[in-house]
N, C-alpha and C positions, 0 to 999 in steps of 0.2 A: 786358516779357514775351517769353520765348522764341517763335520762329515756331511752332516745332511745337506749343505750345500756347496758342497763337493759334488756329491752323488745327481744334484739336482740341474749343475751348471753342467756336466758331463753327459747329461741326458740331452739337455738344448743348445748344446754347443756348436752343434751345425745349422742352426736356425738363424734367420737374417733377423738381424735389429729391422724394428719397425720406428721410423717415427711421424707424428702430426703434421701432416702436408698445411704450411701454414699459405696458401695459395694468395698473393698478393699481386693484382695486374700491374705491368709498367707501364709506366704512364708519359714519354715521352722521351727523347734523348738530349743530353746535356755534356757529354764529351763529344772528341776531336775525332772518335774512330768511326765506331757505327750508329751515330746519332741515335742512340737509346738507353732509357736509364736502368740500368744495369742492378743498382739496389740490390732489389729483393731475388734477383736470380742469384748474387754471388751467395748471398744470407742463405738462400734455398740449397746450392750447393753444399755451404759448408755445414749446417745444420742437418739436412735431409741424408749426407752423403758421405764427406769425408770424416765426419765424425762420430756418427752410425758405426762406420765401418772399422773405425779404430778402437771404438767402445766394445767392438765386439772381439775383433781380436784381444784386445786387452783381459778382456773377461776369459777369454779361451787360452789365454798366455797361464791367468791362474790356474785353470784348470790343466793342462797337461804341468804345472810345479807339482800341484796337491798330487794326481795321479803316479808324477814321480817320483816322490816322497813315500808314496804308497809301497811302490814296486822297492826301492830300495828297504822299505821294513819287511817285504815280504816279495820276494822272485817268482810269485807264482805267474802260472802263462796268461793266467784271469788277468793279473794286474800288468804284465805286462800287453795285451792286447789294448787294456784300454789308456796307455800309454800311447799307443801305434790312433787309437780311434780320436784321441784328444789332437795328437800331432796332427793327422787328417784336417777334421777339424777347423784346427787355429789357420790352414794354409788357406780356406775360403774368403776367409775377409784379407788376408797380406793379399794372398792374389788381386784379389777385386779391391785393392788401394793403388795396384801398380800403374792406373790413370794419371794416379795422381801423386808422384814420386817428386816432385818438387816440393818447395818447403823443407822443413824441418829434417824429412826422409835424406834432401840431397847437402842440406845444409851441417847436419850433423854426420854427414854419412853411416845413415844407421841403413840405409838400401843396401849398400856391402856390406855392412857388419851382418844383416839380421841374414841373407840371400845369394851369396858368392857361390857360382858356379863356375866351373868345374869346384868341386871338392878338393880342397889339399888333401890327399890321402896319405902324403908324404911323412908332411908333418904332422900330421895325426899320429901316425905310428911311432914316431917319434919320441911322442909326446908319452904315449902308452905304453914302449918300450922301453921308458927310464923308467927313472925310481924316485924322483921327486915325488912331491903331493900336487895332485893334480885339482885344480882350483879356479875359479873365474881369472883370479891372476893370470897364471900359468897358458890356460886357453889364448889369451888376451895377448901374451908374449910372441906365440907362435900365431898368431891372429887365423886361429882351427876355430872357430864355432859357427850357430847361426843356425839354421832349419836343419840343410844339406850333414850338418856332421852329427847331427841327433837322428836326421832319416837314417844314417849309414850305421848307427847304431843299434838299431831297435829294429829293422827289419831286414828281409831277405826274402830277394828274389816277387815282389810284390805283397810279403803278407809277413805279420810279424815272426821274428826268431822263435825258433822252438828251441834255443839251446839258450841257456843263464848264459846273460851276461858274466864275463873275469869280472872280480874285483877293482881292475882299473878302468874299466869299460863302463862300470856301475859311478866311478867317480868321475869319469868325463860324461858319460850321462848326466848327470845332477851338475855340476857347473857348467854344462851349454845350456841345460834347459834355464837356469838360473840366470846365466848370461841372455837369452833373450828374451824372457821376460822382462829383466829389466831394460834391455834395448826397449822392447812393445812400449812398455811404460814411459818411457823417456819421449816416444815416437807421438803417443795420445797425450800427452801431461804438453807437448809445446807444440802442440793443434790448438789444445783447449786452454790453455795456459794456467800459472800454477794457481790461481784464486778459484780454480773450477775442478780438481781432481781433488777423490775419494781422501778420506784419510788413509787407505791402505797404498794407493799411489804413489802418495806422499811419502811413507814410513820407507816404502822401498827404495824409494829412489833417496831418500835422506842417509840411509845406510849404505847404500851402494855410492854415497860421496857424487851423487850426480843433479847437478845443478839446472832445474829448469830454465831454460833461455830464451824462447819464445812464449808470444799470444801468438801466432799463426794466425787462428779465425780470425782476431779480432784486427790485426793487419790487414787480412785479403779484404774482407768485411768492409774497410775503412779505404779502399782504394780509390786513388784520386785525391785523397784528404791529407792534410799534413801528418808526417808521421808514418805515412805507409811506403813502401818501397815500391807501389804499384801507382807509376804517375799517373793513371787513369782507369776507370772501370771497366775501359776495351782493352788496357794491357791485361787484366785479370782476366779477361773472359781470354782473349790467345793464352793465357798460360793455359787454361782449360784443356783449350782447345790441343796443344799442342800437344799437353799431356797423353791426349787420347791419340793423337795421331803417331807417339813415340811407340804407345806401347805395341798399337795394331802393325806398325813397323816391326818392332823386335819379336813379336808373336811370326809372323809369317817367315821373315825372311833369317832370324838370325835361330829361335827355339826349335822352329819346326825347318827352315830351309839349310841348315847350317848342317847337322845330323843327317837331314836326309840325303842332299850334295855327298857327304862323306860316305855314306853306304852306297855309292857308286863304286866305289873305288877300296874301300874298308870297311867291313860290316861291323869288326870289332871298332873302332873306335869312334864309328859313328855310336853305337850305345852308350859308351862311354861318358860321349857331349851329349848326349839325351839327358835333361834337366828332370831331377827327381825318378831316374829310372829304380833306385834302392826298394822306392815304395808304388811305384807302375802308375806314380799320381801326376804323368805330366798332361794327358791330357785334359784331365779333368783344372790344373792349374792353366792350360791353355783356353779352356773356355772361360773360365773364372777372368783371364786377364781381358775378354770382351765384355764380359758382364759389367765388368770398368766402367765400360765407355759406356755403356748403355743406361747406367746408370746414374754417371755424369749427365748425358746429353738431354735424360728426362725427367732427370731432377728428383732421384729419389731411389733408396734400394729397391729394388723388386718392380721399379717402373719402367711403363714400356708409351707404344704409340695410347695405345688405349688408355693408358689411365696416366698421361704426363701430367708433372706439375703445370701449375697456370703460369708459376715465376718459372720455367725451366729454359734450359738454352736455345732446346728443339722449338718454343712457343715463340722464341724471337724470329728464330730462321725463319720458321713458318710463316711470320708476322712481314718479313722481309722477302721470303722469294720460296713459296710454299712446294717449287719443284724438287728445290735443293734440302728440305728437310724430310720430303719421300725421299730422295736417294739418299742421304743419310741412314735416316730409319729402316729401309732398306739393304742397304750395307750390313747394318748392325747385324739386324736378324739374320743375312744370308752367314755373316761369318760363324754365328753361333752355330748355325744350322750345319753350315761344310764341317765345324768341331767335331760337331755331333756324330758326323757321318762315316768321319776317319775308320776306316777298318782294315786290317785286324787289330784286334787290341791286344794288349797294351802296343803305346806307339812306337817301344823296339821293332815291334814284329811289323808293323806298318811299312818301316821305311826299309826293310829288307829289301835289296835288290835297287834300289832307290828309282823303284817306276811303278808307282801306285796314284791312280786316278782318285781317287779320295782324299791324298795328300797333297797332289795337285792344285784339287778345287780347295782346299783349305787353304793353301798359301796364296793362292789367286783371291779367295776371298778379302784375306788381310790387306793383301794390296790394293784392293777394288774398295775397302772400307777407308786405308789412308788418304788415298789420293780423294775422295769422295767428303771427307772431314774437311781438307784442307781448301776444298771448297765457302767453306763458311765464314772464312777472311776475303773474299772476296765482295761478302757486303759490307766490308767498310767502305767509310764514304769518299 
């Protein structure tokens, strides 16, 4: 990738894809579930939403290689910071896809490859403490990579290292970040399938010997039609659905309740299971994994009640039982909101002691937005 646009995708790299809300009304229902025709919602999903969001991390995937490649010509703290700001970064759109972890994400298990938490710290050292060459191979043997082993590389204590990476730290750097790149790429290339990615897509993943496998979109897209794995365009809208209900599940009770439970009893090792504590980004990844849903629900990044799509899911509910898509929308916002509210920050110090009223109302949040989702199968017919 040329400098200058390097320099240029690292400036907008925290910036949401926008795309053209192609707003088409439905017009009737024609399946077995919720008697309505689904079309142009799932098209609006995968178009407005999961593919925005993969587009963009994909784009932020190349930016933190270029950035890495940078640091390793040159260890200065310049380049290693914006090693730590690209890493930031690329986690805002994986966060905000964890709606939608089915498909290709569960299918190729690239959710574990790219996101495994607890960290092997084990095998990392391992790995660091031989004398092999250390390589995407090598990573790949000890199955050490993914987000979590490039945070624990590059920063300390919330904010990037001020000490040079070793020599083997600088080679397990550059083959994780390489390693998830080409996971991202694999991740967007069988959403969109391979007649619709870049040539630079292409080239990587043809050299990394990794075989496009899916259309994704154009399977969900086609639900109910021969050919798709989705016998009906209400099985597609519950996978949606459920997606969002998984994640508001695992946000509450497993990210945030799991940790905080354990600081009852052990302060250290509740930090320990605190996800992304290396780089202090877990709450900010816990708001992101709501932004998910809310993004799903109204059909678009950066949509809310005010400006939902016309195709979006929230426009069905609405269409069908307009109480159940206030407490929805409702839900969403309050859980963004308890996010928001969590203090002290970072959320090691939050769940110190494990009795703070701000982490309460966030996990009760979660819960008050699952149960309140799974209301939305209720209008089948």
């Amino acid at each position: 990738m040329k400098i200058k646009l390097f320099h240029a995708l690292l400036a907008g790299a925290a910036m949401l894809c926008s795309c053209e809300d192609k707003a088409v009304p439905n017009n009737g229902g024609d399946d077995d579930g919720y008697g309505y025709e689904f079309g142009q919602t799932i098209a609006t999903y995968v178009d407005n939403v999961v593919l925005p969001t993969y587009e963009e991390m994909k784009d932020c995937a190349a930016v933190l290689y270029e950035a890495t490649q940078a640091y390793a010509g040159d260890q200065s703290q310049t380049n290693l910071d914006a090693v730590c700001a690209a890493w930031r970064a690329m986690r805002i759109p994986w966060e905000q896809s964890e709606g939608f972890l089915f498909g290709p994400a569960a299918l190729l298990s690239l959710d574990p490859s790219l996101d495994t938490w607890p960290l092997d710290r084990t095998n990392l050292n391992v790995i660091l403490g031989g004398t092999e060459t250390i390589d995407v191979d090598r990573i790949a043997s000890n199955n050490v990579h993914g987000f979590h082993a490039i945070e624990f590389l590059i920063f300390d204590s919330g904010a990037p290292k001020t000490v040079q990476l070793t020599a083997r730290e600088l080679d397990y750097l550059q083959a994780a970040v390489e390693y998830l790149r080409n996971d991202t790429y694999q991740l967007y290339a069988n959403w969109a399938g391979a007649d619709n990615i870049d040539d630079e897509v292409a080239g990587v993943l043809e050299d990394a010997e990794i075989e496009v496998m899916y259309n994704f979109s154009a399977q969900f897209k086609n639900a109910g039609r021969a050919g798709s794995t989705f016998v009906s365009q209400s099985d597609a809208i519950d996978q949606i659905i459920d997606g969002c209900v998984e994640i508001a599940s695992e946000v509450g009770a497993q990210k945030i309740g799991g940790p905080y439970s354990t600081a009852r009893v052990d302060y250290v090792a509740a930090v320990l299971a605190v996800e992304s504590w290396y780089s202090f980004n877990s709450l900010d990844d816990y708001r992101n994994n709501i932004v998910s849903i809310r993004n799903s629900y109204f059909g678009g990044r950066g949509k809310t009640a005010s400006n939902a799509s016309a195709s979006s899911i929230s426009t069905f509910v609405k269409s069908k039982n307009a109480s159940i898509d206030t407490e929805v929308t409702n839900a969403i916002e309050a859980a963004i909101a308890a996010m928001d509210a969590v203090t002290p920050r970072p959320f090691r110090d939050a769940i110190q002691g494990g009795n703070n009223p701000t982490v309460d109302n966030a996990m009760d949040a979660c819960a008050t937005l699952e149960t309140t989702l799974e209301k939305i199968k209720t209008l089948r017919n």
